[in-house]
N, C-alpha and C positions, 0 to 999 in steps of 0.2 A: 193251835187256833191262831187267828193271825190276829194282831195287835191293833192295826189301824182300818180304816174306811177305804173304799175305791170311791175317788171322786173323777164323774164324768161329766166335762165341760163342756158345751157343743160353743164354739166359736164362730160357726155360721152356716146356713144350709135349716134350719128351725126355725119357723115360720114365713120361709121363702126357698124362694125356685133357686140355686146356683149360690153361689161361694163359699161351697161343703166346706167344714174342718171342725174339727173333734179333738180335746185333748184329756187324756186317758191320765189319773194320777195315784199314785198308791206311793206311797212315805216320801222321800227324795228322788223318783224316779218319774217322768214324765213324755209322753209320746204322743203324738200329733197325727192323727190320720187324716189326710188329703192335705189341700189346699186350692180351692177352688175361686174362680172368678166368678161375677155376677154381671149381665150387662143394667145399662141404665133405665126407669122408665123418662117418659117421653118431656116428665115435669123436672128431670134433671138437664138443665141446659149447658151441654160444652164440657163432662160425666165423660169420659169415655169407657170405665169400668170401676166395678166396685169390686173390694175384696174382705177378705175377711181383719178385724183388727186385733193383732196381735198382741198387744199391748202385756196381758197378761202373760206370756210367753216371753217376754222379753225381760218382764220382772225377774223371770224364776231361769235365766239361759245354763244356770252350772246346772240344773235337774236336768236338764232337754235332755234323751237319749237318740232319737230320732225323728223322721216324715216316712210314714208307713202310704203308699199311693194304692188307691184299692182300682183305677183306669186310668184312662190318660185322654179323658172327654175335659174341655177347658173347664167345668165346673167341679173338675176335682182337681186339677193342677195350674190353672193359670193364673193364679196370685204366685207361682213360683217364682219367675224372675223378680217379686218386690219382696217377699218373703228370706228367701234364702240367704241374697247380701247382707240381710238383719241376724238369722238365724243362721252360723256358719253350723248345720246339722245335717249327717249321713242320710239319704235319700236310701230309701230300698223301694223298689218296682220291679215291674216284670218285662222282659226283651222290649217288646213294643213299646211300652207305657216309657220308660229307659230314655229309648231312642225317642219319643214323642217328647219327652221333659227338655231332653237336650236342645231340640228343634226350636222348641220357644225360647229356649235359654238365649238362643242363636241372635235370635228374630228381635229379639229385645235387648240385643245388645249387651246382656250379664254375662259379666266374667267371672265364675261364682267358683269357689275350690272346693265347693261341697261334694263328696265321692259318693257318687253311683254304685249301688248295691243291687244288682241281676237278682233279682227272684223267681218261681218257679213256682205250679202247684206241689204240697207236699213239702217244701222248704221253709226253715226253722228259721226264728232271729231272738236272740237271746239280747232283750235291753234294760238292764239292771234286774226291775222287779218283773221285768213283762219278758214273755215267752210266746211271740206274735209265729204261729202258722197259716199259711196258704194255701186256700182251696178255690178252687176252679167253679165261677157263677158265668152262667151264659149272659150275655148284654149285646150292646149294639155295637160295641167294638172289642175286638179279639184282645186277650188274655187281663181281661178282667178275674178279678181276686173279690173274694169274702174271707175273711180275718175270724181265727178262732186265738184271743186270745186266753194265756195262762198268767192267772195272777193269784199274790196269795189270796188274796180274799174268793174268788173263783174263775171259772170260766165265763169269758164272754165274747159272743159270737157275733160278728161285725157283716151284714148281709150284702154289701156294697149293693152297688145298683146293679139290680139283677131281675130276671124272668126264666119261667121251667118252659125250656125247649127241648125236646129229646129227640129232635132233628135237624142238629144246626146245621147252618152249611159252611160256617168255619168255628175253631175249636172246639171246647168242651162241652157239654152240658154242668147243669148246675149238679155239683157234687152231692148229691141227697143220700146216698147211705153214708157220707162219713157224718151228716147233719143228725141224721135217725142214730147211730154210733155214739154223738154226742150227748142225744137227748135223754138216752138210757142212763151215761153215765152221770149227767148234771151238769145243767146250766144255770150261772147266775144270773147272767143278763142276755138277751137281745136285743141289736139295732138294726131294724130292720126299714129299706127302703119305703116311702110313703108317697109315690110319685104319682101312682095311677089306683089309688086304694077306690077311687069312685067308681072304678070300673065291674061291674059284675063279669063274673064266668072266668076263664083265660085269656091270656094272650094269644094269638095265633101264633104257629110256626113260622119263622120267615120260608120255610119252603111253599109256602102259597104264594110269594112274592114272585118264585121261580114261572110258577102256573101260569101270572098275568102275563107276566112281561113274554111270556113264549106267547100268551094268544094276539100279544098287541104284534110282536114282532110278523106272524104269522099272517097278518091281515094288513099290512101297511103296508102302502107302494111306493113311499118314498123314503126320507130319511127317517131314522126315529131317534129323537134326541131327549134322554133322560136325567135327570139331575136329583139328587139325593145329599146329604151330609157325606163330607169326607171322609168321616171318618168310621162312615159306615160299611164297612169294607167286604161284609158280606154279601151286602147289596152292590159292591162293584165286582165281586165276582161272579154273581148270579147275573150279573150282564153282559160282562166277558161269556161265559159259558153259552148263555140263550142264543149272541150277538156270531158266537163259532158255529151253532147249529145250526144259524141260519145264513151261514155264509155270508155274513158282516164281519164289516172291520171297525175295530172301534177309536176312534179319535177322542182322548182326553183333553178338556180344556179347566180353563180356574187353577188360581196357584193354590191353593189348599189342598187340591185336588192333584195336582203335578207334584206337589210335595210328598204326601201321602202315598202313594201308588210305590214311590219306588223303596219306602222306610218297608211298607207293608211285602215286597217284594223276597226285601231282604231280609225278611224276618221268617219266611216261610209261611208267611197267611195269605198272600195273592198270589194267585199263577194265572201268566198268560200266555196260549200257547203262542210256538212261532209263525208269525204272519197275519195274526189276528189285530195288533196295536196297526194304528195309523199315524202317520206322520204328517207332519201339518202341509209340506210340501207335497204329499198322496192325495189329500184332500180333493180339492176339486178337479180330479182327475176320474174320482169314481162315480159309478154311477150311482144316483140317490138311493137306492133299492138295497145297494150296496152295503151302505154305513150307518154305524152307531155314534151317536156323537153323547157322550159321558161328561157333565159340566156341574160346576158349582153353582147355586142362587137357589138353592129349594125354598128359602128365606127372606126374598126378595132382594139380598141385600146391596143398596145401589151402584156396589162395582164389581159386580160380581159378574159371570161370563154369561149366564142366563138373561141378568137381567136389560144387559149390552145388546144380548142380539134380540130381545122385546124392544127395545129402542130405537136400533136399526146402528147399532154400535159398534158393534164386534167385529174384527177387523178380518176372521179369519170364514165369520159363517153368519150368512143373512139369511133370515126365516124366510120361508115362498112354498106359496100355496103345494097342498100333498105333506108337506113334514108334520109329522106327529110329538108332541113334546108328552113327555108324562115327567109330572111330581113325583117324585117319590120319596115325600117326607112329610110330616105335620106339621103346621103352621107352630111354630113356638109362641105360647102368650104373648100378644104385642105386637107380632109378626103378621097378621092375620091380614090389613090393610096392605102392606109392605106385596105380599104374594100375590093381593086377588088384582092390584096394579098390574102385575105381571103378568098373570093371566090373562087379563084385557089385554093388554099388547101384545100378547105371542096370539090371540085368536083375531085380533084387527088385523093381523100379518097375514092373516088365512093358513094359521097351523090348527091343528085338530088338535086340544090339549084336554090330558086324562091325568084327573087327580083323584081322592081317597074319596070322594063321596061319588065319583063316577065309574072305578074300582079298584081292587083288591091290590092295589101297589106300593103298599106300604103295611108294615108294620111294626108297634114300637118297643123298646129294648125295657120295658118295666114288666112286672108280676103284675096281675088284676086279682081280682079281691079272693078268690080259688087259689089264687099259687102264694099271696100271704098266708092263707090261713093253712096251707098244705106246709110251710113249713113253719108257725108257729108251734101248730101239732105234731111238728116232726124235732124240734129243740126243745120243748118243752123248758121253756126259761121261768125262772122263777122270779122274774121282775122283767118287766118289757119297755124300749121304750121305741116309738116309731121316731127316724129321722129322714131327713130329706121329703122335704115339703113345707105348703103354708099350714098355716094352724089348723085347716078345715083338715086336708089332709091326713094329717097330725091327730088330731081329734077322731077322724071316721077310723083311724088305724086302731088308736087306742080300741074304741067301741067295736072295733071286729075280734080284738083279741079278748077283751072281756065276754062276747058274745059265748067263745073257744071255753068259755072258765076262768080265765085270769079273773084274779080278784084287783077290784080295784084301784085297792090302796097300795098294789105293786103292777100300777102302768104308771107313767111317766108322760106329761105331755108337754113336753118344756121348749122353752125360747132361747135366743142365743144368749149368751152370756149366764144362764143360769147353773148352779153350784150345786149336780145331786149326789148325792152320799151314799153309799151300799154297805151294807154290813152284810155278813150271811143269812141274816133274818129280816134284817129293814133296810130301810131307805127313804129318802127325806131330801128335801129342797131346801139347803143351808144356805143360801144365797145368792150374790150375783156378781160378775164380775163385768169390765168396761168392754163392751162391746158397741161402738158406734160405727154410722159407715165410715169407710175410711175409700177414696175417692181416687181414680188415678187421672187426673185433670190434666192432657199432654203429657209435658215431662215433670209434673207436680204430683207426689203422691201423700196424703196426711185428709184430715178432715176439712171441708167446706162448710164457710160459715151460712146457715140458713139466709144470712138478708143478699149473700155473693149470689146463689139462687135464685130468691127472691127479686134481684135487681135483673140479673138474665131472665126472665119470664119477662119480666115488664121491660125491656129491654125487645124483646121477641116483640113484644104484643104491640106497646104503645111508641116506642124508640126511644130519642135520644134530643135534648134540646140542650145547644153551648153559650151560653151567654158570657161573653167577653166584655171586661169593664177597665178601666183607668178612675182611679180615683185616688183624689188628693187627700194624703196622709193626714196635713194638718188641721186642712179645713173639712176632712172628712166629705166631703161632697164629688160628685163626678165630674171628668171632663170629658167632653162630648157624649154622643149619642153612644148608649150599649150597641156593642155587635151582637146577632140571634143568629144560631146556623141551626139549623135542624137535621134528621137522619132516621127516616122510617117513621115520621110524626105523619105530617097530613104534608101533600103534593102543594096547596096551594099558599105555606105556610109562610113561604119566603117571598111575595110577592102581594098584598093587599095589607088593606086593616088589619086584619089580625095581628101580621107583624108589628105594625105601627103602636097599634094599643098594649099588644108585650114588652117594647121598650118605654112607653110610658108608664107601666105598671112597675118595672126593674127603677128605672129613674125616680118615681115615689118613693120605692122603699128603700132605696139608698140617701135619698135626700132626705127622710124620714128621722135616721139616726145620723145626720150631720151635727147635731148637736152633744152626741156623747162623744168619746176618745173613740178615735175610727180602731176596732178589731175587728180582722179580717173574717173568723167564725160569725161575731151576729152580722157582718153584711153578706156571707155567704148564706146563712142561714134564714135572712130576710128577702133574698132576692127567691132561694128554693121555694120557702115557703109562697111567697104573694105570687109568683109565674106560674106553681101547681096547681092555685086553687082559682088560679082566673085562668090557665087553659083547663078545666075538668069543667068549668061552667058553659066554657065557650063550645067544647069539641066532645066530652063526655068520655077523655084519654089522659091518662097519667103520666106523661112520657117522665125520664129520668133527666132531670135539671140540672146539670154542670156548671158553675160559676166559675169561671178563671179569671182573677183580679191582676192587675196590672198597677205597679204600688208608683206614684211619683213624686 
């Protein structure tokens, strides 16, 4: 009988979309599955990424045994390059995922001596107390992993992000009789993806994806230029192939895209026959009828190759009437404005542009509420807890698995940072540990103070007012007239009354306290306050007030 608790930590990815990471803990031994990035929303100004906060991991580094990677999609691996120089700890992934970690490693400049450990479906890792194996789940990017680990306290079965395809058009399906194997013999836990639990029915086959894009290619008399996620690579070969059928050549643009195609080459998940790739020098030499033009921007994002030639940007290819563009990807939350921009400018170019609500050219790498509950009933876990997702998510997961029979008092609906406990009978919410966002600002990574925020917002909204002072030490009073410079305030700021009446309002309240010992705080603090609350009266804007005194 084992003596102590499994304690599982979700560090991030619980109660939001991206900066997955889980740490797994049983006596002195501890393991880390993912590490994922998050991007910003829109009220983070000058945010370029969030990640997960390690903090508690870095208390406990003589325990670390390893970073177990279940893909290599940036929302399971891209706090690596800030994670690892922290945590000098052995990575295990699989070929692709490997080669994907290294590329950003690259890209970001870390020079990290952490060793790469090749895994495989079927392949063992023995880390102290944990005995992590590897089984093969279908997803949107090839050789994705779901985790069966072995602890004393039990088994626990780690779903990565995954969907039942049992017709993919590159690797595996999702491993379900060694799951069915599992469940007979006993499971402690399950964490199972919670990404698309709102969905009723299945997932489609990406082999319908094949379908469209052959009827689009079939009926278009010019070029046709498709654009999808990088690293969705079944969908570049389902392009490749349609694009050979129909006697197209296909010209890849976008560095994500240029990246990707030849990792994926070399790994034995893309094949392209000979003569089918175009070169950018081929290009406008064929005829439009001819070629497939394969690009980055399914996401709108402003420098992306897609969104270049909706512009009229792109140096290599200008939309003109006849070319057909298809989407072939879903807007990511947030992204929604970003896409339907680009839309309007690839159809004001006069291209014919076909996305998911006009047909069948996409489909996504998650399980719908049918392929969770197909393999809850197939692990038969004896405590559950859904990960990866917001709370709704999170929540509608739990209530499908209770629906299944799970009793309630052994689902789990937890938030990051939260401390749950397993024994072989119970389990229990022992606490919490520091999980706040941790920010990658530039070349700045650690926590952002709410009012640094706070000021950027109002900053964006209202702008920026400099008021320049000279003022005598002894007598405490000013010499000459303040200087007012403004920056994103109001156009007619620096020319009329208004000005005028701001520096008389700055000269009140500095001549105001001429009679105490001049400190530089209350006249900076005198002029903030009376210039904010007589431009809010005057203009109904807050701009951010800057005092620079000048001592004589």
């Amino acid at each position: 009988m084992p003596t102590q608790k499994l304690k599982v930590i979700p560090l991030g990815g619980l109660g939001e979309i991206g900066k997955n990471m889980l740490a797994l803990e049983y006596g002195d031994d501890i393991i880390a599955i993912d590490a994922g990035l998050m991007f910003p929303s829109e009220e983070m100004l000058g945010v370029d990424l969030l990640i997960p906060d390690i903090s508690y991991l870095l208390q406990r580094q003589q325990n670390l045994r390893g970073i177990i990677i279940t893909h290599g999609h940036e929302d399971h691996i891209g706090a690596l390059p800030y994670v690892l120089p922290q945590l000098a700890l052995p990575v295990y992934a699989t070929k692709l995922t490997g080669k994907l970690i290294l590329a950003e490693l690259k890209q970001r400049g870390v020079k990290s001596k952490t060793k790469m450990n090749v895994v495989h479906a079927g392949s063992r890792v023995t880390l102290g107390n944990f005995t992590i194996e590897f089984f093969p789940v279908c997803h949107s990017i090839p050789d994705s992993m779901g985790l069966i680990i072995h602890t004393p306290a039990g088994i626990v079965v780690h779903s990565g992000d995954f969907k039942l395809d049992y017709t993919p058009v590159v690797s595996e399906p999702t491993d379900l009789s060694r799951l069915a194997w599992l469940g007979r013999k006993g499971v402690l836990l399950l964490l199972s993806d919670s990404t698309y639990v709102e969905l009723p029915g299945y997932t489609p086959s990406e082999r319908v994806v094949s379908e469209a894009l052959d009827h689009i290619m079939m009926g278009a008399s010019g070029r046709v230029i498709i654009t999808t996620f990088a690293s969705l690579i079944a969908r570049i070969q389902q392009v490749i192939d349609v694009a050979a059928k129909h006697n197209r050549r296909v010209f890849i643009t976008g560095r994500s895209m240029e990246e990707i195609v030849p990792l994926a080459m070399e790994t034995g998940y893309l094949t392209i026959p000979s003569g089918v790739r175009c070169r950018s020098d081929e290009l406008e030499h064929l005829p439009h009828n001819r070629v497939v033009i394969l690009t980055t921007g399914s996401q709108g994002e402003p420098t992306s190759a897609l969104v270049r030639m909706a512009g009229g940007r792109h140096g290599q290819v200008q939309i003109v009437p006849g070319d057909t563009v298809v989407i072939s990807a879903t807007p990511i939350p947030g992204n929604e404005a970003l896409v339907g921009k680009t839309v309007d400018g690839l159809f004001r170019q006069g291209a014919n542009v076909i996305y998911e609500k006009l047909s069948q050219v996409h489909v996504h790498g998650h399980g719908s509420q049918e392929e969770l509950k197909l393999l809850i009933s197939l692990v038969k876990p004896k405590f559950f807890v859904p990960v990866h997702g917001e709370y709704r998510h999170l929540s509608l997961h739990a209530k499908l698995a209770q629906n299944l029979g799970m009793p309630g008092d052994n689902t789990f609906v937890l938030e990051d940072g939260d401390v749950l406990e397993l024994g072989q009978e119970d389990g229990n919410v022992v606490g919490k540990v520091p999980t706040g966002n941790v920010y990658v600002n530039g070349l700045v990574t650690g926590e952002i103070d709410s009012v640094l925020l706070r000021d950027r917002k109002l900053l964006s909204r209202d702008g920026i007012v400099i008021v320049s002072l000279v003022v005598d030490t002894q007598k405490g009073g000013l010499i000459g007239r303040p200087r007012i410079m403004a920056r994103g305030f109001i156009d007619t700021f620096g020319s009329g009354a208004l000005m005028e009446k701001s520096q008389e309002v700055v000269m009140a309240a500095v001549n105001h306290k001429r009679k105490h010992l001049f400190e530089r705080s209350n006249i900076e603090a005198e002029v903030r306050n009376s210039l904010i609350k007589f431009l809010y009266e005057r203009t109904h804007r807050r701009p951010i007030i800057v005092p620079v005194i000048v001592e004589v």
